[in-house]
C-alpha positions, 0 to 999 in steps of 0.5 A, spaced: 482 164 245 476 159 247 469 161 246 466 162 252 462 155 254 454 155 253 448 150 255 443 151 251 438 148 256 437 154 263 438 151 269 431 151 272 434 152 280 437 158 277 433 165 277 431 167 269 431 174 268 424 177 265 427 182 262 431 176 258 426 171 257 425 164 255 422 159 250 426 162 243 433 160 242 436 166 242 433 168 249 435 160 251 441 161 249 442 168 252 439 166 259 444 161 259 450 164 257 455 164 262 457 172 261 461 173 267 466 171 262 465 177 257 467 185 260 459 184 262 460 181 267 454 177 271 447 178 269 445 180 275 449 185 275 448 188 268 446 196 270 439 199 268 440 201 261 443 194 259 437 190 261 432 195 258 437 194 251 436 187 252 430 187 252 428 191 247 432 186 242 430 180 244 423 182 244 423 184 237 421 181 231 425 185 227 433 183 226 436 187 231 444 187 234 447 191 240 453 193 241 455 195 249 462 197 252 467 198 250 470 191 247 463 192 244 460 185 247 455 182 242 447 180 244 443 179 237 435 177 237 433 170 233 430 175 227 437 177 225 439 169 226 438 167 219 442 174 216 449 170 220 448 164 214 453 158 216 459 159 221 458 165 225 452 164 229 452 161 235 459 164 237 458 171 235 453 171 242 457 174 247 464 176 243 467 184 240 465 186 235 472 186 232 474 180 233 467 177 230 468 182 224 474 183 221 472 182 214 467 189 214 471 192 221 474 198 215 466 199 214 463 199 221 468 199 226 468 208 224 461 208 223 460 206 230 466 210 233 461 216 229 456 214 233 460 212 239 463 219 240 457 224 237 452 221 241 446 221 234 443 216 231 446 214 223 442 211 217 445 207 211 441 205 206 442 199 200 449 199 203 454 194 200 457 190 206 461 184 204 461 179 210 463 171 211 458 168 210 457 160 208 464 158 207 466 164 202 465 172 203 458 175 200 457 180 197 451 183 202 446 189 202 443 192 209 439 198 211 440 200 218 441 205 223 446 205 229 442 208 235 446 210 241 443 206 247 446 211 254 447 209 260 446 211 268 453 216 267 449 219 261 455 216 256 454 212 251 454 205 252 452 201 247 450 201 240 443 199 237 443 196 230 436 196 227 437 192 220 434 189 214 438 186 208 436 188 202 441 184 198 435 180 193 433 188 192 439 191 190 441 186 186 434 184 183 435 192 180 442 192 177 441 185 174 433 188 172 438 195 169 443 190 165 437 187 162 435 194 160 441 196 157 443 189 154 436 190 151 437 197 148 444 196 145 441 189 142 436 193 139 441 198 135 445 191 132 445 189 125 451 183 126 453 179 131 459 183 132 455 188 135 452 183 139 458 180 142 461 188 143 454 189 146 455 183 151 462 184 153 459 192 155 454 189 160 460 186 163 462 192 163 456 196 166 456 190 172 462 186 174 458 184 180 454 180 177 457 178 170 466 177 171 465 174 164 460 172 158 462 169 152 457 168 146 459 160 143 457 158 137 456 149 135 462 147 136 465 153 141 460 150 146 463 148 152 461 141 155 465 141 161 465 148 164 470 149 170 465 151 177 466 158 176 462 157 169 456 156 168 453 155 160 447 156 159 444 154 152 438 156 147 436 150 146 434 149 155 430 156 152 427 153 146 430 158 142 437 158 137 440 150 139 446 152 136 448 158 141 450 158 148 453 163 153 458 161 158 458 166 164 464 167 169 460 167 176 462 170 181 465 168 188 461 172 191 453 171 190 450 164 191 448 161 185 440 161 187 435 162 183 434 169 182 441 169 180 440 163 174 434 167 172 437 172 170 443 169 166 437 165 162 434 173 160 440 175 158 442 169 154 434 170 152 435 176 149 441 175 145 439 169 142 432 172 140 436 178 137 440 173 134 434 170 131 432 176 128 437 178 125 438 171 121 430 173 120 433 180 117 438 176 114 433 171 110 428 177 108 434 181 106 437 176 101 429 174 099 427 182 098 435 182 094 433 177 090 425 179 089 428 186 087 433 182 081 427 177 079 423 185 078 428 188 075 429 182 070 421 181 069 421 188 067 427 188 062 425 182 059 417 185 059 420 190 055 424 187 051 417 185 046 414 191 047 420 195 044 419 192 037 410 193 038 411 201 039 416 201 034 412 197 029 405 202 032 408 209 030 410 206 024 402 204 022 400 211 025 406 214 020 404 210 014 397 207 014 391 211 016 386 206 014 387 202 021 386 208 026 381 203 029 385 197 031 392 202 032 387 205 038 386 199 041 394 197 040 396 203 043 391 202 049 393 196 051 400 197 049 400 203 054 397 200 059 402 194 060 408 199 059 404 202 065 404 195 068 412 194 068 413 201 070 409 200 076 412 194 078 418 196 078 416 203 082 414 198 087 421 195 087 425 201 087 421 204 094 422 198 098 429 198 096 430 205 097 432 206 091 427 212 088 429 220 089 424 225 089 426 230 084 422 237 087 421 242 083 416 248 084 411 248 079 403 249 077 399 245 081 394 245 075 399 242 071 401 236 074 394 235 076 392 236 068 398 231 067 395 226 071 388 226 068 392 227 060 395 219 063 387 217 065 384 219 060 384 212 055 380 209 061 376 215 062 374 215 055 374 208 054 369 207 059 365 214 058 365 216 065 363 224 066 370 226 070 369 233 075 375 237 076 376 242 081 384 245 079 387 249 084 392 256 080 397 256 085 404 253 085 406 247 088 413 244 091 415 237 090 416 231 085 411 233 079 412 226 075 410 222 082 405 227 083 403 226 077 403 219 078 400 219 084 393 222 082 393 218 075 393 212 079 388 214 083 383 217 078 385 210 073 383 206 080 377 208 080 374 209 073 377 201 073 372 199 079 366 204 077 361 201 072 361 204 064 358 212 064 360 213 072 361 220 076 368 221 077 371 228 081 377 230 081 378 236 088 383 240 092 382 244 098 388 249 100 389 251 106 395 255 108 401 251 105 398 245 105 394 241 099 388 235 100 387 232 093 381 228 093 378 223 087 371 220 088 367 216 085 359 214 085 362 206 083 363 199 087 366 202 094 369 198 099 368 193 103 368 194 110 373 189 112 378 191 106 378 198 107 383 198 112 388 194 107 386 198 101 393 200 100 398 194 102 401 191 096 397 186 091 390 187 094 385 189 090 377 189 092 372 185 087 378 179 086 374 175 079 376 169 075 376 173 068 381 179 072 376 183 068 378 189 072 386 188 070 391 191 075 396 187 080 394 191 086 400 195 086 398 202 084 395 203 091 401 201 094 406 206 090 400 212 091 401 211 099 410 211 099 410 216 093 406 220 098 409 219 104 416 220 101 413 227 101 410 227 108 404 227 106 398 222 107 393 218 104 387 215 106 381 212 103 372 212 105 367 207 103 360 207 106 360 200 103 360 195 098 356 199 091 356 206 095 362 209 092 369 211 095 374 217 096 381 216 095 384 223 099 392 225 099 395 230 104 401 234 102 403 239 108 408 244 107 408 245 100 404 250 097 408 255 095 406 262 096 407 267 090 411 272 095 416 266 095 418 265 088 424 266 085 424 271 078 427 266 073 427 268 066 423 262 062 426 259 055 421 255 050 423 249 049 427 247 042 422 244 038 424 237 035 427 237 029 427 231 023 434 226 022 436 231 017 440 225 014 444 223 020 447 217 020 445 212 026 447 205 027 442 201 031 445 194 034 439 190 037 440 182 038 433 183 037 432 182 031 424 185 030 426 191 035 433 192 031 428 192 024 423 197 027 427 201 030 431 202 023 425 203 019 422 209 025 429 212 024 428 212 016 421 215 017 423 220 021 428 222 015 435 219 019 440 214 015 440 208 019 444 202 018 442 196 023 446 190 026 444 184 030 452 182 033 457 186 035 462 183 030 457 186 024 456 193 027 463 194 028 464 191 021 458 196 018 462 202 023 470 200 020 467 201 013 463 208 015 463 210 021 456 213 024 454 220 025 450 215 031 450 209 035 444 206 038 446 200 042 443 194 047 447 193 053 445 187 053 448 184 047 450 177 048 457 175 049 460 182 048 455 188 053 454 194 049 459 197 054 465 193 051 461 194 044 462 201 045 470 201 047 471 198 040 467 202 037 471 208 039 477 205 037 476 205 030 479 211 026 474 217 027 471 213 033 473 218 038 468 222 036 462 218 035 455 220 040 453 213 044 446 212 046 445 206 051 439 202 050 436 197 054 430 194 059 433 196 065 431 203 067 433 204 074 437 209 076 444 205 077 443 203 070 443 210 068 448 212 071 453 206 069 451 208 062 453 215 063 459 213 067 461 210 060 461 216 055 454 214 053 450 221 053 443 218 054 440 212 057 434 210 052 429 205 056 425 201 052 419 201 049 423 207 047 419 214 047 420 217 040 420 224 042 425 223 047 429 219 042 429 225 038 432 229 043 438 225 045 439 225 037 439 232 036 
């Protein structure tokens, strides 16, 4: 069927209809169009109520479209023009509805029929109407109302649309809700799987706009991607050169500017999850090798200083005309095994690797433990320490309270000049305990204070290091404290004006009513070695001496070997009651050592005791996994020697 002949220019012979206008396209076009050969015959003709219909639409600055008889003939106004795009318009003028939209006739054709045949308005909004449009269906979104337009018989004549697209809205928020999903599930991954399982979800999630995403790496890029491909590379984003996303457009949307601005935010936020997780990645393997470098640091410390304490409690047994000079050994030995100790503390935390081992104890006996571990610096520097001790029972790890609160009194006899005032103070209230220690010493800069518990800060930083330390011990008070649930914070009024270091423990006072009847047993005092026969195998020759010459004065028979073939020698010719044994022997480890010694006639019996710089709780439990029955961290403590011998 041809479409019916049109002049653009009116015939100015001719009458021109005021209800239609002139001097816009739409109207000109209207006025022009030859209707005698549509169902609405000539204008003159047209009744009352069509006129004042026209009217309205081409007067309108709104997109407006009616609909009027029943083959539905079409007159729409130049503000719905441009929502035609290419290859309707202008032959959509003066044709019937079904014949101009047979893509969308399922949608509208019962919608009008509703109207039609109800004789009410109807509202749709955001309504998804695929329409032909520019050489391809497009995926559009209206809202509109049909409004029936009644006619001199008081029937239905004709259908008002009143129209607006909404297609940059709608899509603007499912694009920005893909987004927002893409971004919470990016946050949750660890690796890239994760990241593509997360990519592949949010096409998933939005069909409509992503058919397809495929993450690329180096050489996967596609150089030549198909027209329905678009890739989008990091480096166009200044970020990840090496990565790029390919996605599978849809034939539905143009690819304009909205949509290729969504697909570099979504190809930014996987490259920037990417980045972080290569970040993670570096900081990972950086904190792993730090951990190792600590862990070594510490056993290598340990190592000289287990042959220094050795030889330390053998002049205390035997020489009593060195008291001074064994004083200050035994100082500085302390306060470098407390160095080590802390340091590897400091490790263990970051890495997750330290448990709380809780208890419900005295209060005053962890804090009288504490100032018991403070107590050579409180002395040394003659400082006049005030204690408040609270007698109530308290839950938690008392050896990392304990610590905790030694550090604290410990840092500040360290900052406050010889002969100061140091307090040690509680509150409780209710099942909660504040510790406080305060000092009238160098205080805190203002620009430090907020800083004072980050690792390796320390105020008054000098050249001669006089005030020692590694600026750690704050740094573990904060993490042990907050393993606990607690707080820690700190007040200076400034520089020369003292300071206060306070600890919250919520939660774990424990009330008298709240405790179990235990029945107590006394602790077995330590005996002396009774003659028990020891071999110590230590590569360390001065350590493997020492520790013989204590375990002779302490009344055991020792033996002593520096290589595995010696001690298993010594061992084949009389077996020991007791073997002491570095793992860290030099190419046969003191578990290989061990399984040798076990073998030999009457080995099976034999008590193995692991001895090692490594003191860290997966240490303890490979040596225990081996049959050791106990783990000695060296410098070793004599009392607890003693009970792993008894």
């Amino acid at each position: 069927m041809l479409a019916p002949s049109l002049s653009s220019i009116p015939d100015p012979q001719q009458h021109v209809p005021r209800f239609i206008g002139t001097g816009t396209p739409m109207r000109d076009l209207v006025q022009s169009y030859r209707w005698q050969d549509t169902p609405l015959g000539p204008v003159a003709g047209w009744p009352g109520s069509l006129r004042t219909a026209v009217s309205i639409v081409l007067r309108s600055v709104h997109p407006m479209f009616l609909w009027w008889g029943e083959e539905l003939t079409q007159i729409y106004n130049d503000a719905y023009v441009p929502c035609f795009g290419v290859g309707k318009h202008p032959l959509a003028l003066g044709q019937g509805g079904r014949e101009c939209w047979p893509e969308i006739w399922s949608i509208i054709g019962p919608q009008i029929d509703e109207v039609r045949n109800g004789r009410e308005a109807r509202w749709y909004a955001d309504n998804l109407v695929p329409i032909w449009r520019n050489g391809r269906i497009e995926d559009v979104y209206w809202s509109y109302t049909y409004t029936p337009v009644f006619n001199e018989l008081d029937e239905v004549g004709g259908v008002l649309v009143v129209c607006s697209e909404t297609t940059a809205k709608v899509l603007a928020e499912r694009r920005q809700h893909t987004l927002d999903l893409l971004n919470r599930r990016l946050q949750g991954c660890r690796n890239e799987a994760d990241v593509r399982a997360a990519i592949a979800q949010s096409t998933i999630d939005n069909p409509g706009d992503l058919l397809d995403a495929t993450l690329l790496n180096g050489a996967e890029a596609i150089d030549c991607p198909g027209a329905d491909v678009l890739v989008i590379r990091g480096a166009e984003l200044q970020l990840c050169a090496e990565l790029a996303l390919a996605f599978k457009l849809s034939t539905r949307l143009p690819l304009d500017g909205a949509y290729r601005q969504f697909l570099e935010q979504f190809t930014a936020a996987v490259c920037a999850t990417l980045s972080r997780l290569q970040s993670d990645r570096a900081l990972a393997e950086s904190s792993r090798i730090k951990d190792e470098f600590l862990a070594m640091l510490g056993h290598e410390l340990r190592n000289p200083l287990a042959p220094i304490v050795t030889a330390l409690k053998l002049m205390k047994l035997r020489d009593t005309d060195t008291v001074h000079e064994q004083a200050v050994i035994q100082r500085q030995v302390d306060h470098l095994v407390r160095l080590v100790d802390d340091l590897l503390d400091v490790s263990r935390i970051a890495s997750g690797k330290v448990e709380l081992r809780k208890e419900t104890v005295p209060l005053a006996d962890v804090l009288n433990k504490a100032i018991e571990m403070a107590s050579p610096l409180l002395e040394q520097k003659q400082h006049r320490l005030l204690v408040d001790v609270p007698t109530v029972r308290w839950h938690g790890d008392p050896a990392r309270l304990a610590q905790v609160v030694s550090n604290l009194l410990s840092n500040a006899a360290r900052y406050t000049p010889a002969g100061g005032h140091i307090t040690l103070a509680t509150r409780i209230k209710g099942k909660t305990v504040q510790i406080q220690v305060t000092d009238d010493g160098n205080g805190i800069a203002s620009t430090l204070l907020p800083h004072i518990f980050d690792l390796f800060v320390q105020g008054n930083r000098q050249l001669d290091r006089a005030k020692g330390g590694l600026g750690i011990g704050l740094a573990l008070v904060r993490n042990l404290v907050q393993m606990h649930g607690g707080d820690a914070s700190a007040y200076s009024a400034g520089e020369g004006r003292g300071s206060t270091f306070t600890i919250t423990l919520p939660d774990s006072v424990v009330l008298e009513e709240e405790l179990p009847v235990v029945n107590s047993n006394a602790a077995p005092a330590l005996e002396q070695g009774a003659g028990l026969r020891v071999l110590v195998v230590d590569d360390n020759q001065d350590a493997a001496d020492s520790l013989g010459e204590l375990l002779s004065a302490l009344g055991y028979r020792p033996s002593v070997a520096y290589d595995p073939a010696h001690a298993i020698a010594l061992a084949s010719a009389a077996m020991p009651d007791v073997a002491i044994l570095d793992i860290g022997l030099p190419g046969m480890d003191g578990f290989e050592l061990a399984g040798h010694l076990r073998q030999l006639p009457l080995g099976a019996d034999l008590k193995l005791l692991a001895l090692s710089g490594y003191g860290q709780e997966n240490d303890k439990t490979r040596s225990r996994e081996a049959g050791f029955a106990a783990h000695l961290v060296k410098p070793i403590n004599i009392a607890e020697l003693q009970n792993s011998l008894s």
